[in-house]
Structure formats: C-alpha cells, structure tokens
C-alpha positions, 0 to 999 in steps of 0.5 A, a space after each residue: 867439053 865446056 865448047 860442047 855445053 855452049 852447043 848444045 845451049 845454042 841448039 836448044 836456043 835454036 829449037 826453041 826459037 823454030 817452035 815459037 815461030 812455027 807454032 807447031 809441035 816440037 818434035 813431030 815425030 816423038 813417041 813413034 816407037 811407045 805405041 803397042 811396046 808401051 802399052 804391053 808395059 804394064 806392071 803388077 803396081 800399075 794394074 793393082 792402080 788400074 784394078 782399083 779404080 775399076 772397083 771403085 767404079 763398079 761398086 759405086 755402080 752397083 750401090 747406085 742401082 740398089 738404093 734405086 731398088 730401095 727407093 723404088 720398094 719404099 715407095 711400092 711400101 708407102 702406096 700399099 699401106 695407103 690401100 690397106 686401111 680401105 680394103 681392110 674396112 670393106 674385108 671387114 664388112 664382107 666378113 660380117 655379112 657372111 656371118 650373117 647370111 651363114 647363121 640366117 635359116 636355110 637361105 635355100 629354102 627361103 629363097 625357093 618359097 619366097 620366089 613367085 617363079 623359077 625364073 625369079 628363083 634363079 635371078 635372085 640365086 645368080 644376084 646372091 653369086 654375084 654378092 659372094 664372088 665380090 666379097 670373095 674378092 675384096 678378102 682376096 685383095 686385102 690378103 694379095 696387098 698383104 703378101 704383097 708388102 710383107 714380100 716387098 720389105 723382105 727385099 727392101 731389107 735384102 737390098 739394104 743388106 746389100 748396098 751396105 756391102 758394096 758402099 763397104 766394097 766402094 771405100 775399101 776400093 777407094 781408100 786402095 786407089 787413094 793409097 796407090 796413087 799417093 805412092 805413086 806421087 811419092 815415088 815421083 817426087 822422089 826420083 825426080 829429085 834423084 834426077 835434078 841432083 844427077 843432072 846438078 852433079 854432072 853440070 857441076 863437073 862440066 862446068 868446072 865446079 859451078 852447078 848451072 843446070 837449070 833443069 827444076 822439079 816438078 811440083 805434085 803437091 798441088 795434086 790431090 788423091 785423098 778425095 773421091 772419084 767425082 770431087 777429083 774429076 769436078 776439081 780438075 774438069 775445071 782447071 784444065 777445061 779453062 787452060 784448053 779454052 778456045 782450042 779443039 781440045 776445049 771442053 774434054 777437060 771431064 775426059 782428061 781429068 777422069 782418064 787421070 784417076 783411073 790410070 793414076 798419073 798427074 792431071 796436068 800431064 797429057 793436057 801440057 804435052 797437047 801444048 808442046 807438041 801440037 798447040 792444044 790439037 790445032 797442029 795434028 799430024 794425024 787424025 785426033 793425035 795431039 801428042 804425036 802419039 806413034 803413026 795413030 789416027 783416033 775415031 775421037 777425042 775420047 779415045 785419044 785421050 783415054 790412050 794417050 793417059 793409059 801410055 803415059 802411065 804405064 810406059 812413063 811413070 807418074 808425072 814429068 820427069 827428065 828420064 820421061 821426056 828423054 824417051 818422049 822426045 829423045 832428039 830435044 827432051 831438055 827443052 821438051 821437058 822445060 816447056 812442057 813442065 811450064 805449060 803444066 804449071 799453068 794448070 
C-alpha cells in the first residue's frame, strides 16, 4: 500500500512537471462526458437559485423603465404649468370681452346700420368670426393643458404606485438570491471540510497512523452574497479582469463575475479552470473552449463563459471540491484539484 502512495506521489510529480513544460492544459481531454447530462442536471435548489436571480433582474428592470415614465410625467408636469399662467391670463381676457360684446346692443344690427355696403357688411362680420374662433381657441387650449396635467399626475401617481411594488418585488427577489447563495456557500464549506477529513483519515491509515494528506480547504469566506447584483459584479469585475490581464480572456471579467451571480457558485471558479486547462484561453482544443468543456466550439467568449458558469453550478456544486475535481479530471484530479485551487486563491 505504502509502495502505491510512493507511485502515485511520483505520477503527480510527473504530471506536474509535463504541465509546466508544456504549458498546456493538464488534462486535455476532462469534461467530455459533462456536456448535455450535466447541464440536464438541474435541481429544485439550483433552479429556485436561478429563478432568483432572474427575478431580481426583471424587477429591477421594470423599476427602472418606471421611474423613466416618472421622470418623464414630471417633466411633462413642469412644462404644463409653465404654460397655464399665460393661457389663463388671455382665457380670462377672452372671457371678459365676450361679456361685453354679449351685453352691447343687438351687435347685429349695428353692424348693418353702420356698414356703407354689403361688401363692408360682410368683411366686418368675417373679422368679428375670426375674433370669436380665437377666443374659442385660447379657452380650448387652456382647458386641453388642464385635462392634459390632471391626466399626467393620474399616471405619475399609477407609475409610483407601481415601481413601489416592483422596488418590493426586486428586495424580495434579492434577499431570496442572497439567502440561497449564502446556503449554497455554507453547504460547500461544509462538505469540503467532510471530504479533507475522509481524505485525512484514509491518509492516516496508509500511511500507518501518520496524517499526511496534504489536500487543503478552499476558503468561501472572502466570497460575499450579502450585497446587490451590481456592487457583486463591479467588486468581481475587477479582481478577476486584473488575474486574466494580458490573456485572450482579458476584460470578460463583467461575464465571469455576472455568470457567477445568476448561477450562484463561486467567482474564482471557472476563471482558475481557464488556468489549469488552457493557460487562460492561450491553449484551446476547440473554438472558444478554455476548460476542455466536452467536444464544443463556442460563437463567443460570452457564451462560453455563461455555459461553462451554468455546468459547473448544476453538475458540480458551489466551489471547488475533491469530489468535483474527481469528475472533472478523473485521470489526474489530485493535482487538478491543487493547481486549480491555488490559481483561485490568487484572485
């Protein structure tokens, strides 16, 4: 047994030294068989993790179109009654001049006996039209800008009404995304500290009673749901643009790090295994595929990365872990799992 532990230290020691000279991927050829089966894997947990995330966003969305409707009625609002004062002053001129002309005597008449022909007659009678169609306008006017501003703070008070409801709907999607992806951190942590101690024992026992796995946690605690959507994609954006800096995968940090909320594993994740399998996208085996990610060519970077985030959360948990990295790369998972884990503590 003890003759086996020495081999199989030697492998490692070998594959390891095979990868550094190469500098290519360390197993090639791992997540061949994690393509449709994996991503037909999706659980009650991990689709209530997903749904949450969508919420958040459509919400969000919604409350945003909204307050450009409010924006939009307050300024319709404030453009309104700068007119009113105005049309109200020539409404009320209007209003006293047909008083008068209604109470003058028989304007008619007037009209007739006054006029030296019938030409003048009806020149004077089309001017006195043209006086009362303008009056009739400036009182229609007024009353249209009225109706017009009554209608508009109806809807900007509907509209207010409303984004209330779906700033409610966006923290309650929220505080669901925040409370699934703590537990799903928890439950990580936990198992991994389950695996380290299963890994120690056996150690122990081959070893003869000497614990010498030298297989350590992965540490979530740095990895911070509490927050919103976007303070989570800027904090990360930024930490993995500069560890992808000067590779094909440089500035799809936003993809990685947005990828990473909606699906809800650990940011530093995939970033790594682009490290440990194709030296950050520089060694591809196919088109866009910087994880050996099963027989794919990707169109994009943001497809690629958006599949790869969404396998790795419904076919392999949260983070790293021992029994990940044995179904990722079955052949070599021990130094997979340590390279792989060390690149992620970088970020």
């Amino acid at each position: 047994m003890r003759n086996y532990g020495h081999t199989h230290k030697a492998l490692v020691i070998g594959a390891a030294l095979a990868f550094a000279l190469s500098g290519t991927a360390l197993c090639p050829t791992t997540a061949l068989a994690v393509t449709q089966e994996t991503e037909a894997q999706l659980t009650e947990t991990q689709k209530k993790l997903e749904d949450s995330a969508a919420a958040y966003d459509k919400a969000t969305e919604n409350v945003a179109k909204l307050q450009a409707q409010i924006d939009e009625n307050n300024a319709l609002i404030a453009e309104l009654e700068a007119k009113l004062p105005e049309q109200q002053r020539k409404a009320s001129q209007v209003m006293r001049d047909m008083y008068k002309y209604e109470k003058a005597s028989n304007p008619f008449m007037s009209f007739i006996l006054n006029s030296q022909s019938f030409d003048e007659f009806f020149t004077q009678m089309a001017y006195m039209n043209q006086i009362k169609d303008s009056n009739t306008s400036a009182l229609e006017e007024l009353n249209e800008t009225q109706k017009q501003l009554e209608q508009t703070k109806v809807e900007l008070e509907q509209a207010k009404a409303q984004a209330d409801t779906e700033a409610k709907a966006a923290s309650d999607a929220l505080a669901e995304a925040q409370k699934l992806r703590e537990a799903a951190q928890k439950k990580a942590d936990e198992e991994a500290a389950s695996e380290l101690a299963t890994l120690q024992q056996a150690s122990s026992e081959l070893a003869g009673g000497t614990a010498s796995a030298d297989v350590v946690l992965p540490d979530t605690s740095g990895v911070n749901w509490n927050t919103d959507e976007a303070s989570f994609v800027a904090e990360w954006t930024a930490r993995i643009d500069a560890y992808l800096a000067g590779s094909p995968l440089e500035g799809y940090g936003a993809t990685f790090a947005a990828a990473a909320w909606k699906y809800g594993v650990d940011p530093r994740w995939s970033p790594a295994i682009s490290n440990t399998e194709s030296s950050k996208g520089a060694y591809c085996f196919r088109e866009h595929n910087a994880w050996g990610w099963g027989a794919i060519d990707f169109s994009s970077w943001e497809e690629a990365i958006d599949t790869h985030v969404r396998g790795l959360a419904r076919g392999y948990g949260y983070t790293i872990s021992v029994q990940a990295a044995k179904k990722y790369c079955p052949p070599n998972w021990y130094h997979w799992y340590n390279n792989t884990l060390s690149e992620m503590q970088k970020i």
